[in-house]
FIPAGU-26771 format. One record per atom (N, C-alpha, C): x, y, z; residue in three letters; residue number from 0; atom name. Coordinates in nm, 4 decimals, padded with zeros to 6 digits. Last residue first. Example, Ala and Ser with C-alpha at 12.3 -4.5 7.8 and 13.67 -1.06 7.14 Angstrom:
BEGIN
          X          Y          Z   res     n   atom
    01.2850   -00.2250    00.7080   Ser     1      N
    01.3670   -00.1060    00.7140   Ser     1     CA
    01.2900    00.0030    00.7870   Ser     1      C
    01.3190   -00.5690    00.7800   Ala     0      N
    01.2300   -00.4500    00.7800   Ala     0     CA
    01.3200   -00.3300    00.7800   Ala     0      C
END
This chain:
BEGIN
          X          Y          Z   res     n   atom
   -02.4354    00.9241   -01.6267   Unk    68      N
   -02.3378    00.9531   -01.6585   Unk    68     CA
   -02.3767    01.0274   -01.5017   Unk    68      C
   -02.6970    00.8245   -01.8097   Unk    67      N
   -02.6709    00.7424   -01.7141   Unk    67     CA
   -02.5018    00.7769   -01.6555   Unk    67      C
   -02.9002    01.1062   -01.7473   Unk    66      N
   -02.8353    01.0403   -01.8664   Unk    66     CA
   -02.7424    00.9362   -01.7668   Unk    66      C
   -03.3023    01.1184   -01.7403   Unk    65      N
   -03.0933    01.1476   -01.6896   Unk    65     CA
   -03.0223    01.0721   -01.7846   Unk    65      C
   -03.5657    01.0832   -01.8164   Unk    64      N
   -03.4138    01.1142   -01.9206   Unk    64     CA
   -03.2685    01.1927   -01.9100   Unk    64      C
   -03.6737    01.0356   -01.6078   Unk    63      N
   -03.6288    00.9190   -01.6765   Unk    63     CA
   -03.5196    00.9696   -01.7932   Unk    63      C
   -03.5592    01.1760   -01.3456   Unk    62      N
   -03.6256    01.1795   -01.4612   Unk    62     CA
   -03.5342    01.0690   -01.4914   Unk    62      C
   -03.5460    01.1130   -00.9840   Unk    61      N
   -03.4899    01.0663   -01.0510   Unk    61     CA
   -03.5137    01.0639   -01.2317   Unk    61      C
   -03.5501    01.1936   -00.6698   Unk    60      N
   -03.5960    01.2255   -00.7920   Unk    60     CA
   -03.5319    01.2188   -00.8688   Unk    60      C
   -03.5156    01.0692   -00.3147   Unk    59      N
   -03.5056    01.1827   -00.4212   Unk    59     CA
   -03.5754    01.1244   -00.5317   Unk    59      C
   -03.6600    00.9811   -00.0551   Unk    58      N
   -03.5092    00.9619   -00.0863   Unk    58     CA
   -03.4586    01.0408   -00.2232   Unk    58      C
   -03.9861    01.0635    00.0812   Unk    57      N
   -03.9083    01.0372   -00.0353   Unk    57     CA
   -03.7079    01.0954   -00.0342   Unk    57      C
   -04.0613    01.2002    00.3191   Unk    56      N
   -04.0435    01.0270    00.3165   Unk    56     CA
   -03.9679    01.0211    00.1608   Unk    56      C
   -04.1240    01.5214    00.0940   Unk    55      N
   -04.0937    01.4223    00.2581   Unk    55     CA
   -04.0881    01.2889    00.2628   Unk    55      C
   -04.1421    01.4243   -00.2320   Unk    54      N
   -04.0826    01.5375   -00.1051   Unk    54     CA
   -04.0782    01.4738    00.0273   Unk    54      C
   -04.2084    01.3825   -00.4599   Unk    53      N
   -04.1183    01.3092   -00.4439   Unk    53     CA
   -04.0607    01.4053   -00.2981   Unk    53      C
   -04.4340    01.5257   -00.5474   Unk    52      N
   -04.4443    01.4179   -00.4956   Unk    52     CA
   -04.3511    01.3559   -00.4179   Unk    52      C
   -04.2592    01.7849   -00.6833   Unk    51      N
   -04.3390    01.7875   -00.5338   Unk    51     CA
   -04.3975    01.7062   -00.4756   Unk    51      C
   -04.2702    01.6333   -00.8917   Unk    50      N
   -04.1638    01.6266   -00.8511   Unk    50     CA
   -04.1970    01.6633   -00.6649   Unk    50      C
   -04.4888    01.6474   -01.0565   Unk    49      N
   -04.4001    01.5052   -00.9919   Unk    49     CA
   -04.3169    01.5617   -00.8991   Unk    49      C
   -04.5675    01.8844   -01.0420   Unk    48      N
   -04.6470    01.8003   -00.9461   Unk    48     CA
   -04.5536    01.6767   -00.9109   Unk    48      C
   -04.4229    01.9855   -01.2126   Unk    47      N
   -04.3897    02.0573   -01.0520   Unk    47     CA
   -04.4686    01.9576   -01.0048   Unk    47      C
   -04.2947    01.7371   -01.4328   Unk    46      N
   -04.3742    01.9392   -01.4038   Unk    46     CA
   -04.3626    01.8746   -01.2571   Unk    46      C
   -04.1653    01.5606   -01.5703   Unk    45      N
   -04.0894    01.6276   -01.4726   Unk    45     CA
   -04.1479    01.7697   -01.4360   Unk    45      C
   -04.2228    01.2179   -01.6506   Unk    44      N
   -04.2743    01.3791   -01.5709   Unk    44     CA
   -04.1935    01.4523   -01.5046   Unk    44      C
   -04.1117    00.9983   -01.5565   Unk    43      N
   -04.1053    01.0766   -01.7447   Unk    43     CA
   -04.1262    01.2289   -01.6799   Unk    43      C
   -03.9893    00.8899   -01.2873   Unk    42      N
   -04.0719    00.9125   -01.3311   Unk    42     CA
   -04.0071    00.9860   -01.4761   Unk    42      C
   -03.8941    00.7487   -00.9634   Unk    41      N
   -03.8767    00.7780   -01.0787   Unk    41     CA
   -03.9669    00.7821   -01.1932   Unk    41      C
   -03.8720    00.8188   -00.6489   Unk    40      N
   -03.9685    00.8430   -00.7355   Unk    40     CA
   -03.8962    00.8091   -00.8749   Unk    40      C
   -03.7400    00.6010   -00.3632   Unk    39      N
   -03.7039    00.7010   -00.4738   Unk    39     CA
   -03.8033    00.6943   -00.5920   Unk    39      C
   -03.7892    00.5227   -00.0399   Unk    38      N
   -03.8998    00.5284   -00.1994   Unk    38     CA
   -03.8048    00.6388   -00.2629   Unk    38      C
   -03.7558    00.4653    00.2272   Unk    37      N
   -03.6864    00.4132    00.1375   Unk    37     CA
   -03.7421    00.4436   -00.0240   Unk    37      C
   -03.8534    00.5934    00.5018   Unk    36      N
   -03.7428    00.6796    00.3643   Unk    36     CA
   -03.6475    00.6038    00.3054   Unk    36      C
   -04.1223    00.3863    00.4976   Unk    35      N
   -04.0197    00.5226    00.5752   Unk    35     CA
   -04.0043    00.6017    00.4464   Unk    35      C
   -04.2720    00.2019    00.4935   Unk    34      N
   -04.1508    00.1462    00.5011   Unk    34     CA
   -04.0676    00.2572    00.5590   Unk    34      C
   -04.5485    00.3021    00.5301   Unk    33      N
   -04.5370    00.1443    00.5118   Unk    33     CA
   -04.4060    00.0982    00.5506   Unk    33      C
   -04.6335    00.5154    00.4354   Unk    32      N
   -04.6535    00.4980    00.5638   Unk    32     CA
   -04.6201    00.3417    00.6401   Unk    32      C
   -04.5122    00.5162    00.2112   Unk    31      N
   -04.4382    00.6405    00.2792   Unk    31     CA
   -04.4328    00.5903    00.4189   Unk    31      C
   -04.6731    00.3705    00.0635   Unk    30      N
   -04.5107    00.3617    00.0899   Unk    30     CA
   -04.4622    00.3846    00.1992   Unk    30      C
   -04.9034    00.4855    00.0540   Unk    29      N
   -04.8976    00.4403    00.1139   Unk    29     CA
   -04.7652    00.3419    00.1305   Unk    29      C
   -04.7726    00.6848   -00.0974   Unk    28      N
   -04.8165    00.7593    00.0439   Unk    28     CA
   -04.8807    00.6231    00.1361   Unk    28      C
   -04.7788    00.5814   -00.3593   Unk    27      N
   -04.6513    00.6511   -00.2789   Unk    27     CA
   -04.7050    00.7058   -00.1203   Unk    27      C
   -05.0188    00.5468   -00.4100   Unk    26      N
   -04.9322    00.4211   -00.4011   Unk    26     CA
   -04.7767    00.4732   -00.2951   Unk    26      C
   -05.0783    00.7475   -00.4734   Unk    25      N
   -05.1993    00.7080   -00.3808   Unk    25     CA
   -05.0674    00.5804   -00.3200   Unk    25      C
   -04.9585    00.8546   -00.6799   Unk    24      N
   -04.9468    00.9533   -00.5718   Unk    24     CA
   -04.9998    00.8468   -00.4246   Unk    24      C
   -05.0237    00.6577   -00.8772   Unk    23      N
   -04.8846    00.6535   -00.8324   Unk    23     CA
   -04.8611    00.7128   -00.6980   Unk    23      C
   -05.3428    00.4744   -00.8982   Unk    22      N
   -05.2131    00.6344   -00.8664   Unk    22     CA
   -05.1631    00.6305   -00.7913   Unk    22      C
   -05.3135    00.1336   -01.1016   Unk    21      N
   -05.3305    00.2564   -00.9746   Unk    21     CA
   -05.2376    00.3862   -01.0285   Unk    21      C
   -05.2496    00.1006   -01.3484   Unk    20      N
   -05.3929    00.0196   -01.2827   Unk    20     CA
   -05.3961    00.0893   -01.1456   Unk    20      C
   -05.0402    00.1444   -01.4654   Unk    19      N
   -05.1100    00.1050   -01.5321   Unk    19     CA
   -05.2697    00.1013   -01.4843   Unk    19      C
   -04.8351    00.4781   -01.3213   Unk    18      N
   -04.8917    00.2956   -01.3080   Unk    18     CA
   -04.9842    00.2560   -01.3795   Unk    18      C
   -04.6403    00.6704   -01.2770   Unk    17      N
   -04.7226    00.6686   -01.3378   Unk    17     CA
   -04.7595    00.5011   -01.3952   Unk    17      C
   -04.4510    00.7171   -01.0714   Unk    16      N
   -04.5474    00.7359   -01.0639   Unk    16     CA
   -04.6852    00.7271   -01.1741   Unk    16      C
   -04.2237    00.4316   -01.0109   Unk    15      N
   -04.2672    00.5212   -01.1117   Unk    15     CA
   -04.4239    00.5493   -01.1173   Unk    15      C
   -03.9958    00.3368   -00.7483   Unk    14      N
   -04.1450    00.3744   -00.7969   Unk    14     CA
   -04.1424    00.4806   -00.9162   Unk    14      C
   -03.8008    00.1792   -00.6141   Unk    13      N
   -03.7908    00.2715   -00.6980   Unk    13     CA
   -03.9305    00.2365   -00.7636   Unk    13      C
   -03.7145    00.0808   -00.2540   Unk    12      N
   -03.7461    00.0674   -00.3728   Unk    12     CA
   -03.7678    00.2376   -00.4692   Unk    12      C
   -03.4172   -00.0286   -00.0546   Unk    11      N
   -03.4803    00.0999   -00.1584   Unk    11     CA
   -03.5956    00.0005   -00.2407   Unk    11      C
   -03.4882   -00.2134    00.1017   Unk    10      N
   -03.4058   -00.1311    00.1844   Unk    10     CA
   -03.4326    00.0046    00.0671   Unk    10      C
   -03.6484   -00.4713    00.2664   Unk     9      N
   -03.6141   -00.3993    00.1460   Unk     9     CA
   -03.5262   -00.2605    00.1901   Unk     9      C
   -03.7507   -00.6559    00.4701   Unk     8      N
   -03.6014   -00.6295    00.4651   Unk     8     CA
   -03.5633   -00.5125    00.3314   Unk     8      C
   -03.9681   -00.7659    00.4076   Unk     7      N
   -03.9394   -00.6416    00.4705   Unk     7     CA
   -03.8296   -00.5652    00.5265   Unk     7      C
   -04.1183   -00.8978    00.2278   Unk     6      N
   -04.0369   -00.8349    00.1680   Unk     6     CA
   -03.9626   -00.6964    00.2431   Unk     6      C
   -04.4142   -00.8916    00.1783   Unk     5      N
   -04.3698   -01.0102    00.1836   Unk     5     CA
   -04.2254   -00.9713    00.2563   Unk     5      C
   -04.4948   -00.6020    00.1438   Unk     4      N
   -04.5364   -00.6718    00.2647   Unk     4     CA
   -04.4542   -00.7788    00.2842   Unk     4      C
   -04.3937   -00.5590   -00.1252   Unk     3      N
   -04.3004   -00.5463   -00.0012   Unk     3     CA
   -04.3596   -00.5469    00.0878   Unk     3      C
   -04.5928   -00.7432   -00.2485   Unk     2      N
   -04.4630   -00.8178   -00.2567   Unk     2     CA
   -04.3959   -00.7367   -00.1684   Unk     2      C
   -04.8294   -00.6376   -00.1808   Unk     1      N
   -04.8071   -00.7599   -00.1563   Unk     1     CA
   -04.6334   -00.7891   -00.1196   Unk     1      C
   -04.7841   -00.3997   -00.3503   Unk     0      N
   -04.7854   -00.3791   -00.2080   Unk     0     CA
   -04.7709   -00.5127   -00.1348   Unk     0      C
END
């Protein structure tokens, strides 16, 4: 959160909800209220909770096992 405080020209970032040391959900909402509709979710998870994370202020959804095609 430091670094896109620093950093306010950002224009996407890409979040993976599942973080070592915070929740992802907690981290994304304070995104949401921080920069807008720049946060694309990317995540392993693909049950209904991730993905219903990735809903208002969020730019879309991205599983980690798209294929890069």
């Amino acid at each position: 959160m430091q670094l896109i405080a620093e950093h306010a020209d950002l224009s996407l970032i890409l979040l993976d909800l599942t973080l070592p040391d915070r929740d992802g959900f907690s981290v994304l909402a304070e995104l949401r209220s921080a920069t807008g509709d720049s946060v694309v979710v990317l995540s392993a998870c693909q049950d209904r909770k991730h993905r219903q994370g990735s809903g208002p202020g969020v730019l879309g959804f991205i599983p980690k096992s798209a294929s890069a095609r």
